[in-house]
ZAMARGU-4260 file (C-alpha; in steps of 0.2 Angstrom, whole numbers, plus 5000, padded with zeros to 4 digits):
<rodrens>
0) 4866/5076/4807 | 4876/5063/4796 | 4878/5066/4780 | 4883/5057/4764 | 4891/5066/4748
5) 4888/5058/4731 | 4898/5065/4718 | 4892/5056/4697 | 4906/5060/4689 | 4911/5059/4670
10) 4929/5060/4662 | 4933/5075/4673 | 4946/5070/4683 | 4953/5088/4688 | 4938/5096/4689
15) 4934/5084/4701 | 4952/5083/4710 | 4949/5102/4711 | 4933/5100/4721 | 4941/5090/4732
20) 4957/5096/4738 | 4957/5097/4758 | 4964/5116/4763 | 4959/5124/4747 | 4946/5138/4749
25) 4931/5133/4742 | 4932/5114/4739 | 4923/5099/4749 | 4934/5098/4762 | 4939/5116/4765
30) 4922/5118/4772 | 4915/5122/4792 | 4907/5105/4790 | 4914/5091/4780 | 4903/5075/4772
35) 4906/5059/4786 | 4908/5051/4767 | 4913/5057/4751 | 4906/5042/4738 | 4914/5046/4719
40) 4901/5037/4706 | 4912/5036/4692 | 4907/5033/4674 | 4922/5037/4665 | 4926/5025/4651
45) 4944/5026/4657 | 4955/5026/4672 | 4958/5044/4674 | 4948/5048/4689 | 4954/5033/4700
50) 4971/5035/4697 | 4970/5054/4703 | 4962/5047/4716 | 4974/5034/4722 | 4987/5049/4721
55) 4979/5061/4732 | 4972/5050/4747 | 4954/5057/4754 | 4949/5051/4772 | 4931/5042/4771
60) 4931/5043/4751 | 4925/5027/4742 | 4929/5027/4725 | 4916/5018/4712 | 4921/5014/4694
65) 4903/5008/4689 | 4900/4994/4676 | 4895/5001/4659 | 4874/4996/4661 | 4876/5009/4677
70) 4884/5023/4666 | 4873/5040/4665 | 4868/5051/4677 | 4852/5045/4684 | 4858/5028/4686
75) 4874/5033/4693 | 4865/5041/4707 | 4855/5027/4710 | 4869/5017/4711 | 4878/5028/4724
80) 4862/5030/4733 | 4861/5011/4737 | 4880/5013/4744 | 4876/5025/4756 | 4880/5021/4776
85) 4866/5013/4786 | 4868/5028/4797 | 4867/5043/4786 | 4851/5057/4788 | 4856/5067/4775
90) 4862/5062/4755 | 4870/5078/4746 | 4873/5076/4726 | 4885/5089/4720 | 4894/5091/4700
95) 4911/5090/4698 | 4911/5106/4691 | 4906/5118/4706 | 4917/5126/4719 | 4910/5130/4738
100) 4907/5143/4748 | 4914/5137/4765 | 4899/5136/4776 | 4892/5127/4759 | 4887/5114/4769
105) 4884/5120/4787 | 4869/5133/4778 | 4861/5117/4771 | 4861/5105/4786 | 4855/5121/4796
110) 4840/5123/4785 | 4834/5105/4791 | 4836/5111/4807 | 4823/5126/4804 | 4812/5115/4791
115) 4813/5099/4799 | 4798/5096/4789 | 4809/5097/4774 | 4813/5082/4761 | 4826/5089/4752
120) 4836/5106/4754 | 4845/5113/4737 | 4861/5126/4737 | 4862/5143/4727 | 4873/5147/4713
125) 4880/5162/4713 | 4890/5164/4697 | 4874/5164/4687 | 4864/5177/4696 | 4867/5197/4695
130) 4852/5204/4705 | 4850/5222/4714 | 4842/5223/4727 | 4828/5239/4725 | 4816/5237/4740
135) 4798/5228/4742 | 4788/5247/4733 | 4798/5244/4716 | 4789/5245/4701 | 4798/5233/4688
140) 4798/5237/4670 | 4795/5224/4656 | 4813/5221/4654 | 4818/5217/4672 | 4812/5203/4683
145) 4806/5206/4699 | 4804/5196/4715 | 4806/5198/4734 | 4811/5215/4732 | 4828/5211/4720
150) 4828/5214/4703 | 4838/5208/4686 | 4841/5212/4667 | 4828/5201/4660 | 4836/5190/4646
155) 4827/5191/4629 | 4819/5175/4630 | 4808/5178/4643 | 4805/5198/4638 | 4800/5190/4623
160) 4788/5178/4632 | 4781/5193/4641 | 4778/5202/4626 | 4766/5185/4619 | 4756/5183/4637
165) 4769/5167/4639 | 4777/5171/4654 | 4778/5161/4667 | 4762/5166/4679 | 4772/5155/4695
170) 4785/5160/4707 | 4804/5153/4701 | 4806/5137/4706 | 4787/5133/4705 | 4781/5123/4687
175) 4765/5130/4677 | 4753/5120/4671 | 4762/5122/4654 | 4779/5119/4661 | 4793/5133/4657
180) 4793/5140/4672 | 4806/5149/4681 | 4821/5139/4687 | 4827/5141/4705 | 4841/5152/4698
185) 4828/5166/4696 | 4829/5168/4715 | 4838/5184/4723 | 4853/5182/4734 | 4844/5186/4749
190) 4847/5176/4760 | 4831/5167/4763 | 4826/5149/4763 | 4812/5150/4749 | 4799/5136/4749
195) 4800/5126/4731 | 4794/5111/4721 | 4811/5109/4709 | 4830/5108/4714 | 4844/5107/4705
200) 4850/5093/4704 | 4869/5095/4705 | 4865/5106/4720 | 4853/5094/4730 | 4853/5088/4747
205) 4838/5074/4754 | 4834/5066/4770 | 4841/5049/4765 | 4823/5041/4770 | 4815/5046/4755
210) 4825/5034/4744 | 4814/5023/4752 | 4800/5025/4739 | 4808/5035/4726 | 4822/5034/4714
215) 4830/5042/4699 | 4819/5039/4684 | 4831/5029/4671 | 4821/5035/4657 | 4834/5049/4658
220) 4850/5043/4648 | 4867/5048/4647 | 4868/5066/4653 | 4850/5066/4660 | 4844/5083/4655
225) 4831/5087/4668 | 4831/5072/4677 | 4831/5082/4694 | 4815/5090/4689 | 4807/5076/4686
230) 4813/5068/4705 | 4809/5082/4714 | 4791/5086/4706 | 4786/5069/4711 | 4796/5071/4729
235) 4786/5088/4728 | 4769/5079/4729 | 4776/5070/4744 | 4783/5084/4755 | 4792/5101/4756
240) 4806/5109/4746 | 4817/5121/4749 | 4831/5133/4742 | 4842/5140/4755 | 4850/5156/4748
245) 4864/5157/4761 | 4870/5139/4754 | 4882/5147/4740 | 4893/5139/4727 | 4897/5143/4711
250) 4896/5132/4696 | 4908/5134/4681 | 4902/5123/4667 | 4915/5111/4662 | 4912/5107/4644
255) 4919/5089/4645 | 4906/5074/4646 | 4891/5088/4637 | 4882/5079/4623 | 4884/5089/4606
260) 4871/5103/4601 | 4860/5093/4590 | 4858/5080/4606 | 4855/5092/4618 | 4842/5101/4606
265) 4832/5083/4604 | 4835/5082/4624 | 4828/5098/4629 | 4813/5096/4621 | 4808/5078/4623
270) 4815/5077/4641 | 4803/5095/4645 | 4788/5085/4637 | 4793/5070/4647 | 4793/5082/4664
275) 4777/5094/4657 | 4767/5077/4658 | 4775/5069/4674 | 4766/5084/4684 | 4753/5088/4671
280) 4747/5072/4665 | 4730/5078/4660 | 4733/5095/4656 | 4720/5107/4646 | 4719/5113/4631
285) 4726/5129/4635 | 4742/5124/4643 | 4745/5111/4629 | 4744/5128/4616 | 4756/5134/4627
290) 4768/5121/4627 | 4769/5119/4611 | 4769/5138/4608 | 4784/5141/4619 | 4794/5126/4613
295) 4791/5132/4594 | 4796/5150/4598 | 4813/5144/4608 | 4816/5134/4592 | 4815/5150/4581
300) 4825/5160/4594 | 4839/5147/4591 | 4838/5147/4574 | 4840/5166/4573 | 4858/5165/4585
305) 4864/5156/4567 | 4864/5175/4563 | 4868/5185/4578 | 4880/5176/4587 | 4898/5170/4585
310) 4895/5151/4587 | 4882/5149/4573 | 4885/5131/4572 | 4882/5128/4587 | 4866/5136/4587
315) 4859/5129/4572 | 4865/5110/4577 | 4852/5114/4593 | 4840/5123/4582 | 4838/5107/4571
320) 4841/5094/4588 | 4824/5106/4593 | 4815/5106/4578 | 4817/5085/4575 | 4816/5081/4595
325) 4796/5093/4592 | 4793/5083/4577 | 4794/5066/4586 | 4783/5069/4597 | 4768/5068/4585
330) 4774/5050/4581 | 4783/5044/4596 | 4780/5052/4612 | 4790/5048/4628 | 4781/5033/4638
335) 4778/5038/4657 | 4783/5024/4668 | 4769/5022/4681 | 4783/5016/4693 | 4790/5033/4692
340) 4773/5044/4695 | 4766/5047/4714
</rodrens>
């Protein structure tokens, strides 16, 4: 299978140069199975990136410095998407900020091969999961998550959702009908190719046939907080999803090109109702209580890190980003583009 990589990057030029390097362990083309096209989508507001570029020569790397009305994630994507090679199956996203296990790419395109019913294929990060595996007869207790046999220290968010009856009642990577779900990353290192309806976005791989109908919604600006759970929900409603455990990487969160905590805060709740409703658009009373109550109580539990953590500014800039991005909703709630629904 041919495939494409599209890399949106943003101001990080040796993150980036880091990913890249040909005979490191871990990067891009380090790998078992190399891209047939490496396309950098850059939005930097300088020329950083393309003169590290121009100094380390890439076979079959094009280099994009896109025009300022293509800048922000979602666009950036579409704009590489529309570059792509005629002849291209497969379109891989990665962030410029992870680092590859070496059959990264081999475990994904072999997935397709065992789901050729599959749209879109997602890695697995394994610097953000510590699991131990305990057999299929365990019984967890409240403060562990449970699933497939592995279990994990649960954080104090969700413990604290347990304790309320507003858990999450779907398996990770799967949306409730009240949204806050369980990401992807709640999924043991097993092994397994686990059916899905989200992926992450910096982690993604689709067949290059489904850009045919769908795009990246450009209601998502700038950073594009949850913009890949908005595609793949609605790609979701079209086909089958998939994680493939065996696809590792790890992803080190570069904190150049981040919006500050107070933007962040507005994004993540405005953004979440934007994706609740893309799913949900009707949804009952009940699941709207529970939005609203989860959103609310992650509020509070930010507010509260003013006091028990070391960066209590940075904390209390989201709380208040939180509590303003709630408050807007009751007078200017996020428009859902029809064009974007299936």
């Amino acid at each position: 299978m041919k495939f494409s990589l599209i890399i949106c990057t943003y101001m990080r030029p040796k993150p980036l140069l880091e990913l890249l390097l040909p005979k490191a362990f871990g990067t891009v083309l380090g790998q078992t199975v190399c891209p047939d096209e490496i396309l950098i989508i850059d939005g930097s507001t300088n020329k950083e990136t393309e003169m590290i570029l121009k100094e380390n020569h890439f076979e079959n790397l094009h280099y994009f410095l896109v025009p300022p009305e293509h800048r922000g994630l979602t666009r950036q994507r579409n704009y590489g998407i529309e570059r792509v090679g005629n002849e291209m199956e497969i379109v891989c996203f990665l962030d410029d900020d992870t680092v590859l296990e070496v059959d990264y790419f081999e475990q994904l395109l072999k997935t397709y091969e065992i789901h050729p019913e599959a749209l879109g294929v997602g890695g697995y990060i394994v610097n953000e999961s510590q699991c131990e595996f305990v057999g299929y007869d365990y019984q967890a207790k409240i403060d562990e998550y449970y699933y497939d046999g592995w279990k994990r220290k649960e954080g104090s968010r969700f413990l604290l959702r347990k304790r309320l009856g507003l858990d999450s009642d779907c398996p990770p990577g799967f949306s409730p009908t009240f949204s806050h779900g369980r990401s992807v990353g709640f999924l043991p290192p097993s092994g397994k190719t686990y059916e899905v309806e989200q992926l992450m976005g910096g982690v993604s791989s689709f067949k290059k046939s489904v850009f045919n109908t769908l795009q990246f919604s450009t209601y998502f600006e700038g950073y594009g907080l949850y913009e890949d759970a908005d595609f793949t929900l609605r790609l979701a409603k079209t086909g089958k999803l998939y994680v493939n455990t065996a696809a590792k990487l790890g992803h080190f969160h570069n904190p150049s090109g981040r919006p500050n905590q107070y933007q962040y805060g507005v994004m993540v709740v405005r953004n979440g109702w934007y994706v609740w409703r893309i799913k949900n658009p009707k949804p009952v009373l009940k699941s709207k209580l529970k939005w609203h109550s989860i959103t609310i109580l992650l509020t509070l539990i930010r507010f509260s890190n003013t006091f028990t953590t070391t960066n209590r500014k940075q904390a209390f800039t989201e709380a208040m980003g939180r509590t303003v991005g709630w408050l807007s909703l009751l007078l200017n709630k996020p428009k859902i583009n029809s064009l974007n629904k299936i």
